[in-house]
C-alpha positions in Angstrom: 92.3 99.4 62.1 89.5 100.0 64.6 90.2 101.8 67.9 90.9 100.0 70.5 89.4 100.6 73.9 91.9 101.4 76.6 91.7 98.4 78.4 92.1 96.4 76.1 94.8 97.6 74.9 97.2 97.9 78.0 96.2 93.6 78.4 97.5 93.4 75.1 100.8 95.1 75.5 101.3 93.6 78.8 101.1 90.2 77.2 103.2 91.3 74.5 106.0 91.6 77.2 108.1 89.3 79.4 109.6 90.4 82.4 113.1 90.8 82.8 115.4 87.7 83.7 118.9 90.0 84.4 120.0 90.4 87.3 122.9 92.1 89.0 124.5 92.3 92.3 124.3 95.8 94.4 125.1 97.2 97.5 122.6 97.9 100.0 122.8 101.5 99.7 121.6 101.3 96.3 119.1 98.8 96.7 116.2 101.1 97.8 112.9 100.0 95.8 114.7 97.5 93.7 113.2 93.7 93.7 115.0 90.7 95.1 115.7 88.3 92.2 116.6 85.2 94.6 116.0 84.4 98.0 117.9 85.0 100.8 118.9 83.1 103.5 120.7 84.8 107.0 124.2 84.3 107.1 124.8 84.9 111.1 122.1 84.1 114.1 120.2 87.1 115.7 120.4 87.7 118.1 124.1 85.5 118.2 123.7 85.2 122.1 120.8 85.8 124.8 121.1 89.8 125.4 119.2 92.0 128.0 116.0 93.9 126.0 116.4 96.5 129.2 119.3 98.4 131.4 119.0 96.6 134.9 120.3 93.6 136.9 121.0 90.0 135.4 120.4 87.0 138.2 118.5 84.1 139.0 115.2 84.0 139.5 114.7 82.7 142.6 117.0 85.6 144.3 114.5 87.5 142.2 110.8 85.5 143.7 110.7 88.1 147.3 110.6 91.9 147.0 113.0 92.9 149.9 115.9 90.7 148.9 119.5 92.0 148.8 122.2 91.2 146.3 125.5 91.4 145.2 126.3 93.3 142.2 129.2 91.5 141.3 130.5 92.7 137.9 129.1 94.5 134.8 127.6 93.5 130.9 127.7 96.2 128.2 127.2 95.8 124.9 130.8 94.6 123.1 131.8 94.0 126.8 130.1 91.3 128.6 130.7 89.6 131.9 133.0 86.6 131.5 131.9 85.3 134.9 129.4 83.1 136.7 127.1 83.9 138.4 126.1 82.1 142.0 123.0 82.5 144.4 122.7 85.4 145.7 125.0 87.6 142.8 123.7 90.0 140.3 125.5 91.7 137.1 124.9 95.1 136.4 123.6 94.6 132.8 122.7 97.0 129.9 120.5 96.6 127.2 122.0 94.9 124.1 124.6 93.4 126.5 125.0 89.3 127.1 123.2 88.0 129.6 126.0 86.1 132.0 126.4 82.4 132.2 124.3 81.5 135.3 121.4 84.6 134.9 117.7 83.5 133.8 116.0 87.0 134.2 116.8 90.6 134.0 115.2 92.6 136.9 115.2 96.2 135.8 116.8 99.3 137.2 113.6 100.9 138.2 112.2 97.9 140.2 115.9 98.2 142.7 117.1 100.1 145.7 120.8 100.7 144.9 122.2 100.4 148.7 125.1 102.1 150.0 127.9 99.4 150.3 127.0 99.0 146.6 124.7 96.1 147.4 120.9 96.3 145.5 117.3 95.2 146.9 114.8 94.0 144.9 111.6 96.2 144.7 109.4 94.0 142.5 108.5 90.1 141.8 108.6 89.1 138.1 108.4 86.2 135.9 111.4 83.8 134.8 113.3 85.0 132.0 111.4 88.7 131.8 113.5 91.1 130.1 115.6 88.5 128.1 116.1 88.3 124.2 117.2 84.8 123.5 119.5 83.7 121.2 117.8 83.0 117.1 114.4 84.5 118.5 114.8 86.6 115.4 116.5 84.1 112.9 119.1 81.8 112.8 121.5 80.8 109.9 120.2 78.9 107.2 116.5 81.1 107.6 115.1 81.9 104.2 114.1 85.4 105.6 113.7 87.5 102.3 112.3 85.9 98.9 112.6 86.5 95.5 109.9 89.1 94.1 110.3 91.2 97.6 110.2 95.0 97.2 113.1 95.9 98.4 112.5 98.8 101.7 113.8 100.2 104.8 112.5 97.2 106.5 114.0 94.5 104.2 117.4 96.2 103.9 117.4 96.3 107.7 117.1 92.9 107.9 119.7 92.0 104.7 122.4 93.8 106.7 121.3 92.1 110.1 121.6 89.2 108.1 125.2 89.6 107.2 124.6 91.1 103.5 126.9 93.7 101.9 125.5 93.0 98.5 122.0 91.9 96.9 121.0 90.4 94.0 118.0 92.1 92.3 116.5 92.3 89.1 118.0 94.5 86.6 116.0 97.5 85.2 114.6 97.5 82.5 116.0 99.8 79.3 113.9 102.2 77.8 115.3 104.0 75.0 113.1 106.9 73.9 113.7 108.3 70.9 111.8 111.8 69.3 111.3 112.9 66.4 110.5 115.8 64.2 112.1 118.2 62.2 111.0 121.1 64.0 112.5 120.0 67.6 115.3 121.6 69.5 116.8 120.7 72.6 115.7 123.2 75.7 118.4 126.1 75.3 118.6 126.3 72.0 117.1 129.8 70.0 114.3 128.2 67.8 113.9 129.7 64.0 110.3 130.8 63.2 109.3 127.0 62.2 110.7 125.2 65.1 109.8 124.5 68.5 111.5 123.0 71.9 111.2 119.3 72.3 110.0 118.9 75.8 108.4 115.1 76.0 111.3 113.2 76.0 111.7 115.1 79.6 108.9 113.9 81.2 108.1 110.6 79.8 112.4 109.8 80.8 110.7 110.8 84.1 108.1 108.6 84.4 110.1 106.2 82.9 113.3 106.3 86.0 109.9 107.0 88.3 109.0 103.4 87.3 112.4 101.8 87.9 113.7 101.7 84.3 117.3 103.1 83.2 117.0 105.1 80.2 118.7 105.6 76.9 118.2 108.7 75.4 118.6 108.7 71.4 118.2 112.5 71.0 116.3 114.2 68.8 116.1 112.4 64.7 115.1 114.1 61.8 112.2 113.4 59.8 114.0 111.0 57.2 113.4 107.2 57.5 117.6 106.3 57.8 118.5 109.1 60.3 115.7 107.0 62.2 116.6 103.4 61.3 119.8 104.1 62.5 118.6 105.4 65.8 116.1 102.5 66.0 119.7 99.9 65.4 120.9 102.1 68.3 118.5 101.4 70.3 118.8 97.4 69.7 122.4 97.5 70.3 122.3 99.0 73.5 119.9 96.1 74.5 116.6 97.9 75.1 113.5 96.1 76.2 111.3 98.8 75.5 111.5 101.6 72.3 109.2 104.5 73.1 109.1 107.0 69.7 107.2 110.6 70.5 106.0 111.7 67.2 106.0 110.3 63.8 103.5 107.2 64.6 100.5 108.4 62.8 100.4 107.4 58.4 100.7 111.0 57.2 103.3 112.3 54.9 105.5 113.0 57.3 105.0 110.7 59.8 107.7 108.3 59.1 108.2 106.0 62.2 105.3 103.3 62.2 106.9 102.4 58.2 110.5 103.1 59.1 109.8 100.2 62.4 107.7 97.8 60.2 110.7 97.7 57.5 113.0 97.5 60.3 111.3 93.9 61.2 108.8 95.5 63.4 105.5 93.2 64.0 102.6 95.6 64.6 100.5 95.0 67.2 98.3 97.5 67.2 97.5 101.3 66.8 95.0 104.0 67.3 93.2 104.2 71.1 89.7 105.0 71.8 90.9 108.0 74.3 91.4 111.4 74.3 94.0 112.8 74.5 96.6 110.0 72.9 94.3 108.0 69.8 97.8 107.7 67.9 99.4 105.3 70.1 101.6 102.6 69.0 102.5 98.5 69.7 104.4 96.5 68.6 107.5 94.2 68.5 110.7 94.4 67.2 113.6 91.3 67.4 112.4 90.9 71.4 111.9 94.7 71.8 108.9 96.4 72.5 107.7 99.0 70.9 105.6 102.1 72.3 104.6 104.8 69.9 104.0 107.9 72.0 101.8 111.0 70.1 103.8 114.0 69.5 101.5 116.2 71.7 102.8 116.6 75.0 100.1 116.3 77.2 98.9 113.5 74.8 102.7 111.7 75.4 102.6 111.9 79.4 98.8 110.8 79.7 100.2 107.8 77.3 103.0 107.4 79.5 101.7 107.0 82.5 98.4 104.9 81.2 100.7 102.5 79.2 104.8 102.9 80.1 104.2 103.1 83.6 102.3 99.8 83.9 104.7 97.8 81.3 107.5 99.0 83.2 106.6 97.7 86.3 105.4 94.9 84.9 109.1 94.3 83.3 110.9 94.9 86.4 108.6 92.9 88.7 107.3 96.1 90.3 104.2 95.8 92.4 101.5 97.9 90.3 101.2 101.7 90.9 97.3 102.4 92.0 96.5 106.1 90.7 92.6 105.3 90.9 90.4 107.1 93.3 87.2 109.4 93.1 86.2 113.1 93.6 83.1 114.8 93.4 83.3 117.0 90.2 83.1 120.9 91.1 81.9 121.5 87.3 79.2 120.0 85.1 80.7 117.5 82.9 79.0 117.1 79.3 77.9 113.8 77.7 81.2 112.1 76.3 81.4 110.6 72.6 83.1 107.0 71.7 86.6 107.5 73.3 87.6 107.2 76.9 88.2 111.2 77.8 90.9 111.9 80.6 89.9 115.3 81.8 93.0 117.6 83.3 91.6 119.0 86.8 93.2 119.9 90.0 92.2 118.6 93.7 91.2 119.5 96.9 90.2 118.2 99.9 86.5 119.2 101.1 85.3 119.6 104.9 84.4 116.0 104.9 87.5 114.9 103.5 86.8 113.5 100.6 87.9 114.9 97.0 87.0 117.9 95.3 88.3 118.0 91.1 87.5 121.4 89.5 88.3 120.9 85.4 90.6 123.1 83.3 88.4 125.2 81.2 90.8 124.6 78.6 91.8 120.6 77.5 94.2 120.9 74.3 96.5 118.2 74.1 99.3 120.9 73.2 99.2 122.7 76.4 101.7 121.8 79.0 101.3 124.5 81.8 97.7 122.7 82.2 99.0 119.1 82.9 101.8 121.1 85.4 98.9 122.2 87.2 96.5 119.1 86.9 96.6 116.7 89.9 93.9 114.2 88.3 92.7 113.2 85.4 88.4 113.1 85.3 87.9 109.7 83.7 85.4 110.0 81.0 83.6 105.9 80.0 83.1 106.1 76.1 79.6 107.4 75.8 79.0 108.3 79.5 75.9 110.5 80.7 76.7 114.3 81.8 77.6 114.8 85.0 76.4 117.6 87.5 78.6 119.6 89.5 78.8 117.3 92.3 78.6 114.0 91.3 81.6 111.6 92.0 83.6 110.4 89.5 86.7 107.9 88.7 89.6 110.1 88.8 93.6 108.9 88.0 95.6 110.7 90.8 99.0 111.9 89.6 99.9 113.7 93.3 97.5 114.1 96.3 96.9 118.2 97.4 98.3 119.3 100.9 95.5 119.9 103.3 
């Protein structure tokens, strides 16, 4: 099978993959950065009655038309307490802001613009317009109002406005499942003492991060053996816990003992493709198994979270209706950059901001796909075109941002 460039690749799994239907009902408290799966309609009015936007005086407006004239302050409005009188030429309410505006007031003259008198009485130190300083009642929405839709992105904002509208609970999509699933027998789980042949497994960490990162809720099927049951079991488990997306790490490659890719395709998997033109990740896996999709992560770590986040981050969001994450941008290249061969190269680099402003990357002298600390450190990835020209130091260059430096 030929490799297959990188974009290509990620339109093909993306049209291997439905989004998710399911939804559930949650509380608001939990709703932060879900998505809406209906649309919502407000259950009360807001505001539910005309309320003062300002602490001051509620009256008519023509006692209001002369500065000079004096009025009686006849009663008070707070919020939760209003006045349950009327008022009459020549009266004014002491009013608050929040509070009802009293039957018989068309403007709210504030506090600042009076003379409180001694006998209690006020005079009015300033002419404004009819109804100034007055929220009316539905200026924000009424009942009935379809104010959030299905497909929002669910934020501070919109679960403002969900309570304001009188909803404990909203329906949103449900996340999607990723099991991931590693393999290999020379993996241990972190505090374990490894024998002279074994090593700690460390990618299902980080791609479960990317994964919950994305909105998905993961399964985690441990750690499997190199032996094509222990791993068809696993793969069953992963079915029967209802998983939209498999991701293996390890195994997907056609050597001796890489047993995953044959184990899947005897399992009923349909094989969409494999092997990437990019470096680091060319053994990367699709396909499709009973309505599950199936990512093949490499074993390498920094090969598994460059995978990740090139491939499982975008099918994830496009699973739970996510708005796509942007990680493009551009940086000027502190180091000269060699001519690149036929894959797409994602170079590990850090970031910093110049005097302009504008992006500085400065490479990793060393790139091996094996070496974690580097990818810890990396803030970008230098994207390399198949074939593309060397680069002097100081040329700008497409970059993947995976976190911004502080200035």
């Amino acid at each position: 099978m030929a490799l297959l460039p990188v974009s290509d690749a990620l339109d093909r799994l993306l049209k291997l993959s439905v989004p998710t239907v399911r939804s559930e009902m949650i509380g608001l408290h939990e709703a932060m950065g879900r998505v809406l799966a209906n649309d919502i309609a407000a259950r009360v009015t807001h505001p539910a009655f005309d309320n003062s936007a300002m602490d001051g005086y509620a009256g008519r407006h023509e006692d209001f038309a002369e500065i000079g004239t004096v009025l009686a302050v006849i009663g008070e409005s707070a919020a939760g307490r209003g006045f349950s009188g009327r008022l009459e030429r020549g009266e004014v309410v002491r009013i608050f802001t929040g509070a009802p505006v009293p039957a018989g007031a068309d403007t709210v003259l504030i506090q600042e613009d009076t003379e409180k008198l001694p006998d209690g009485r006020i005079r009015t130190t300033f002419v404004l317009e009819k109804g100034r300083h007055i929220r009316p009642k539905g200026q924000d929405f009424a009942i009935g109002d379809i104010v959030l839709h299905a497909g929002d992105l669910l934020d501070a904002g919109r679960l403002t406005v969900a309570a304001g509208m009188n909803h404990p609970q909203l329906p949103v999509f449900a996340r999607p499942k990723v099991a991931i699933l590693a393999t290999g027998d020379e993996l241990l789980p972190p505090g374990s003492v490894p024998g002279p042949d074994q090593i700690i497994a460390s990618n299902t960490y980080g791609v479960a991060a990317i994964a919950r990162d994305n909105g998905a809720e993961v399964i985690d099927l441990g750690i499997v053996r190199d032996d094509k049951d222990a791993i068809a079991r696993a793969v069953a488990e992963a079915q029967a816990a209802g998983a939209d997306v498999l991701v293996t790490l390890g195994g997907a490659s056609v050597g001796d003992h890489d047993l995953v890719q044959s184990t899947l395709v005897d399992s009923g998997m349909v094989l969409d493709f494999w092997q990437i033109a990019m470096r680091p990740g060319k053994p990367l896996m699709v396909g499709s198994l009973s309505g599950m999709t199936v990512l093949g992560l490499p074993g390498n770590p920094v090969s598994s979270l460059v995978c990740a986040l090139l491939f499982l981050e975008p099918l994830l969001r496009h699973l739970g209706s996510l708005p796509p994450r942007d990680r493009g941008g551009k940086a000027k290249t502190l180091t000269a950059l060699p001519a690149n061969d036929k894959r797409q190269d994602y170079v590990r680099a850090r970031l910093r901001h110049g005097s302009d402003g504008s992006l500085r990357a400065e490479t990793f002298s060393r790139q091996d796909s094996s070496m974690m600390q580097v990818f810890a450190r990396s803030d970008c990835l230098i994207i390399r075109p198949p074939h593309a020209p060397a680069l002097d130091a100081g040329a700008v260059c497409d970059v993947m941002i995976l976190r911004l430096p502080s200035r």
